[in-house]
N, C-alpha and C positions, 0 to 999 in steps of 0.2 A: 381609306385604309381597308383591306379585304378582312373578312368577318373571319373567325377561324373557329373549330368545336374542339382543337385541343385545349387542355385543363390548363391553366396559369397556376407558373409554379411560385406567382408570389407569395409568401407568408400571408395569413390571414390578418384580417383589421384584430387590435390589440382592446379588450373593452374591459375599460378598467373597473368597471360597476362590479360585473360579473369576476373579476378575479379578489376586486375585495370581500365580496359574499362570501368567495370561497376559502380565504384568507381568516374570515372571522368564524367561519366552521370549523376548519383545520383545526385552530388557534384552541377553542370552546372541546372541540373534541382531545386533544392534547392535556389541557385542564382536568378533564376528568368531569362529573358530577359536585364531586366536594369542592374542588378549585372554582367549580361555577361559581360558588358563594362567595367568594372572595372578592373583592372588588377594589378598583383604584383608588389609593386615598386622595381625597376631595382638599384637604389641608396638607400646609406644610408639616415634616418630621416632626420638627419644633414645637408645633403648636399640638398636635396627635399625641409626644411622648406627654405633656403636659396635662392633657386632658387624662388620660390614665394613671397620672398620678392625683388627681388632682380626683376624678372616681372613687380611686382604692381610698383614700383620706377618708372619702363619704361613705362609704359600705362599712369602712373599722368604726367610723364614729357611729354608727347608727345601729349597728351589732356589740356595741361597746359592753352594752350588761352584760351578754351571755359569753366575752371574754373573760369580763372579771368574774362571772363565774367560774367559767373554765380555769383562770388562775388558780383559785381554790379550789377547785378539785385535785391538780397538781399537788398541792401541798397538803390538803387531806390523803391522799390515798398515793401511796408512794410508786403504784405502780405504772402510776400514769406520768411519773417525774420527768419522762423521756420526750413529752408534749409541746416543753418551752422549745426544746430544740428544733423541731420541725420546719419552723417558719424562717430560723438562720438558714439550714440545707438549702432549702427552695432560695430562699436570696443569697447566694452564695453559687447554686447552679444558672440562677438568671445573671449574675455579675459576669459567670464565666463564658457566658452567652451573651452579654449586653450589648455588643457591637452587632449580630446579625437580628437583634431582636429587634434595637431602633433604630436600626437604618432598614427597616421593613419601611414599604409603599401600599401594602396591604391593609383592608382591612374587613370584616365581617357583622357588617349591620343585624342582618338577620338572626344567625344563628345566636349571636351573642346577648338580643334582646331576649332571644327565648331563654336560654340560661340567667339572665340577671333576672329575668322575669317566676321563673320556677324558683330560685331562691327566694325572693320577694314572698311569695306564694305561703313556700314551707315555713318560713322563719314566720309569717302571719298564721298560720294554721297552727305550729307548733304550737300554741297555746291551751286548747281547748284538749287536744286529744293527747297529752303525756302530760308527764310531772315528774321533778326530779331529775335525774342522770338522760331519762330517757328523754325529758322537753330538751337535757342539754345539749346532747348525742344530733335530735334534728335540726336546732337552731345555728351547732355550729357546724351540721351537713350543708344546710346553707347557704352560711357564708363562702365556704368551700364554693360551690357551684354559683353563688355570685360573682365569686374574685373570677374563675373560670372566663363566665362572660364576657365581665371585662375585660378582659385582657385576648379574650376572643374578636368582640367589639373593635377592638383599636388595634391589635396587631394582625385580625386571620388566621386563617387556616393551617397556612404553610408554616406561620413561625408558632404556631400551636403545635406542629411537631417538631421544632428544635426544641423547644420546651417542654414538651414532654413530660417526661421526669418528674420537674421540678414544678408543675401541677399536680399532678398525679399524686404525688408524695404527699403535699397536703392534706388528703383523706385520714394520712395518719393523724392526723387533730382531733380526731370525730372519734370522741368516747364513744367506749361497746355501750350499748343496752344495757339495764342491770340484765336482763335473762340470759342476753346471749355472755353476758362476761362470767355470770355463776357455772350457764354448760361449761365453757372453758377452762375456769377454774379446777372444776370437778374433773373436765378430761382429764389434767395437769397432774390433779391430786390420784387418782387411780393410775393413770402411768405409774406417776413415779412412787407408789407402793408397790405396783409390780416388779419395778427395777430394783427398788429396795432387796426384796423378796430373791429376788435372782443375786444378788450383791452376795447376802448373806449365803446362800446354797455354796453358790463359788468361793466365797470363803469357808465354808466348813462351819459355818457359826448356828450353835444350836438355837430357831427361835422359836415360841408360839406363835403364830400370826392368828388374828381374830378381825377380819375385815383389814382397817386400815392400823391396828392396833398391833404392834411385835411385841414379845414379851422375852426380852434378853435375862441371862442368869442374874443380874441384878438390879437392873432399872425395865420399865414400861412404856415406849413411843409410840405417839400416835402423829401419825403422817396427815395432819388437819388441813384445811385449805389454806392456813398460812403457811405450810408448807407446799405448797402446789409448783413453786417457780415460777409464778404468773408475770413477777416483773423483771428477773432474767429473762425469761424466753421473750418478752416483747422485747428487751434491748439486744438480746439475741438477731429477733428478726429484722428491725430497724439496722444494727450493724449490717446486716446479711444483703438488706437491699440499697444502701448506701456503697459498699463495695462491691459490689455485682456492677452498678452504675457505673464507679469509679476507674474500675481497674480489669474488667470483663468486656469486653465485644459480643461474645453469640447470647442466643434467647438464650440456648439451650442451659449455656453457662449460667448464666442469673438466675433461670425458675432452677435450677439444681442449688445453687450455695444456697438461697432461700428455703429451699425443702428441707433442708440438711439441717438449719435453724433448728424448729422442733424437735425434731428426735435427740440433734445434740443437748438441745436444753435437760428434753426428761435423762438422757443418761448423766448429766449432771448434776441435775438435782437427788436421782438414786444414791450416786456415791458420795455425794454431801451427807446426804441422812444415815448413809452406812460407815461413813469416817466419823460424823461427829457422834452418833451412838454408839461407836467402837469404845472413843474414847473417853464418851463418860460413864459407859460402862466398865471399863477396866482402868481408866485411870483416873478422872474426876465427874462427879456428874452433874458441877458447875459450868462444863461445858455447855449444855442445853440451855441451863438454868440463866445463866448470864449473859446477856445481849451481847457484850461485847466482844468475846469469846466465840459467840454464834454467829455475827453478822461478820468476824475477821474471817472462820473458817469459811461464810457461803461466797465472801468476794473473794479470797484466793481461788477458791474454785471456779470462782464465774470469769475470770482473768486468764484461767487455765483454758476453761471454754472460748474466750474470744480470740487466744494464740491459736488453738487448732481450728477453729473458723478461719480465720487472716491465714493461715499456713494452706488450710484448702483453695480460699481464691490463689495463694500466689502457685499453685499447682493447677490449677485450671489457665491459669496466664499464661503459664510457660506450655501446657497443651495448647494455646488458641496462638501461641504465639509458631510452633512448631507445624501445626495445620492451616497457616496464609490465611489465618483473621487479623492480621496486620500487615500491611503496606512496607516495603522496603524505604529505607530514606530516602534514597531517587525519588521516588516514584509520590512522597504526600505531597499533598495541594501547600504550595507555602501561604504561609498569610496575609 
């Protein structure tokens, strides 16, 4: 057969080595950094969802005092009432999530032993260096970043952020510090004598003010730190990041109903203190005097507060709904 130097236009040999290398780069680059961690689960569904429950058993029983302390804190200090509720949300956000959570194939060995391992750490340190609110505050930071792990551990990366949320929320468990909860208090309490103060101007209401102290034509208030508002504005914010979740799409929407939280709280707290000093000034001053009288007047106002919070997300809804932050019916992923 004669020799030829024109080029043969066969296809080249196929070499499978070399396209799986580059298959498994692809793949790895596609992934990301973070996705690298993640890796295939070695066990069945079955036996994975079990092992995480079977974890979470051992972390609660073994953090178990510094729950029951935390119980009692709850019921000492009212402001922190809003505590029990926390850990329903988060399981109620993972119920609503429970199908793409366990039927994950992922999981994250690594990352998640460094998380149960930093918890382990803190909740053993927490000992020596606090006391009090503040050993509580770390012990039950924690558990916090223990459960994280695990559930880092056994589910990954990726269903780390379907969940989201409903980790994340968690943190609202973790008492302030005493220091940092007295600065707040004190913000709380200087607000809202300022608003007081502006309350009375715009009414026409002749007062002395002496710091925190008004002096009306017949009685004398003072705006103390049990007046601060310290446990509406926290059930203010909790509301505020609960529906932002709930019924909001963009960031922008959520950090906004959440900012809005604060300030709506101090201007509530203002016009409480300037309704119920109106009217035990001019009409009884068993208003102040009498718990029951005082705690009706500050929950109709805090009721009033949480309709016009709830009236702002559903204005923001119909904004995100009007600007294609939702999907046409056609067009959602069916289930």
């Amino acid at each position: 057969m004669p020799r030829t130097n024109h080029p043969s236009l066969a296809p080249p040999l196929y070499d499978k080595s070399h396209t799986a290398i580059a298959g498994k780069v692809s793949e790895s680059l596609e992934r990301g950094p973070f996705q690298a961690l993640s890796w295939h689960l070695p066990v069945s569904i079955k036996t994975r969802n079990g092992l995480s429950l079977f974890l979470l058993l051992i972390t609660i029983a073994s953090f178990w005092q510094p729950l029951a302390a935390l119980y009692s804190l709850t019921q000492e200090q009212i402001h922190y009432s809003h505590i029990l509720l926390i850990p329903w949300v988060s399981a109620y956000v993972f119920y609503l999530n429970r199908k793409a959570i366990l039927a994950s194939r992922e999981w994250s060995p690594l990352p998640g032993l460094i998380l149960v391992g930093l918890g382990a750490i803190g909740y053993w340190r927490a000992d020596p260096v606090a006391y009090g609110v503040d050993h509580l505050s770390l012990t039950i930071l924690a558990l916090v970043v223990a459960s994280w792990g695990i559930f880092l551990f056994c589910y990954g990366l990726r269903t780390c952020r379907t969940f989201s949320f409903g980790l994340l929320f968690l943190l609202c468990m973790v008492p302030f510090p005493a220091g940092l909860l007295h600065t707040i208090i004190v913000f709380l309490q200087r607000s809202s004598a300022e608003v007081t103060d502006i309350g009375f101007s715009l009414l026409g209401v002749p007062v002395i003010r002496n710091g925190f102290v008004f002096g009306l034509s017949n009685i004398s208030i003072s705006v103390d730190e049990g007046c601060s508002g310290i446990r509406s504005t926290l059930s203010l914010i909790i509301t505020s990041i609960v529906a932002g979740h709930f019924f909001l799409r963009s960031v922008w929407g959520k950090l906004g109903i959440m900012a809005v939280a604060v300030p709506l709280s101090i201007i509530k707290n203002g016009v409480r203190i300037v309704v119920l000093s109106l009217l035990a000034n001019h009409v009884d001053p068993r208003v102040l005097t009498d718990s029951t009288l005082h705690d009706f007047g500050g929950r109709s106002i805090f009721v009033l507060s949480v309709v016009i919070l709830i009236s702002l997300v559903w204005l923001l809804r119909r904004f995100e709904q009007r600007h294609g932050y939702y999907l046409p019916a056609g067009l959602r992923a069916k289930p």
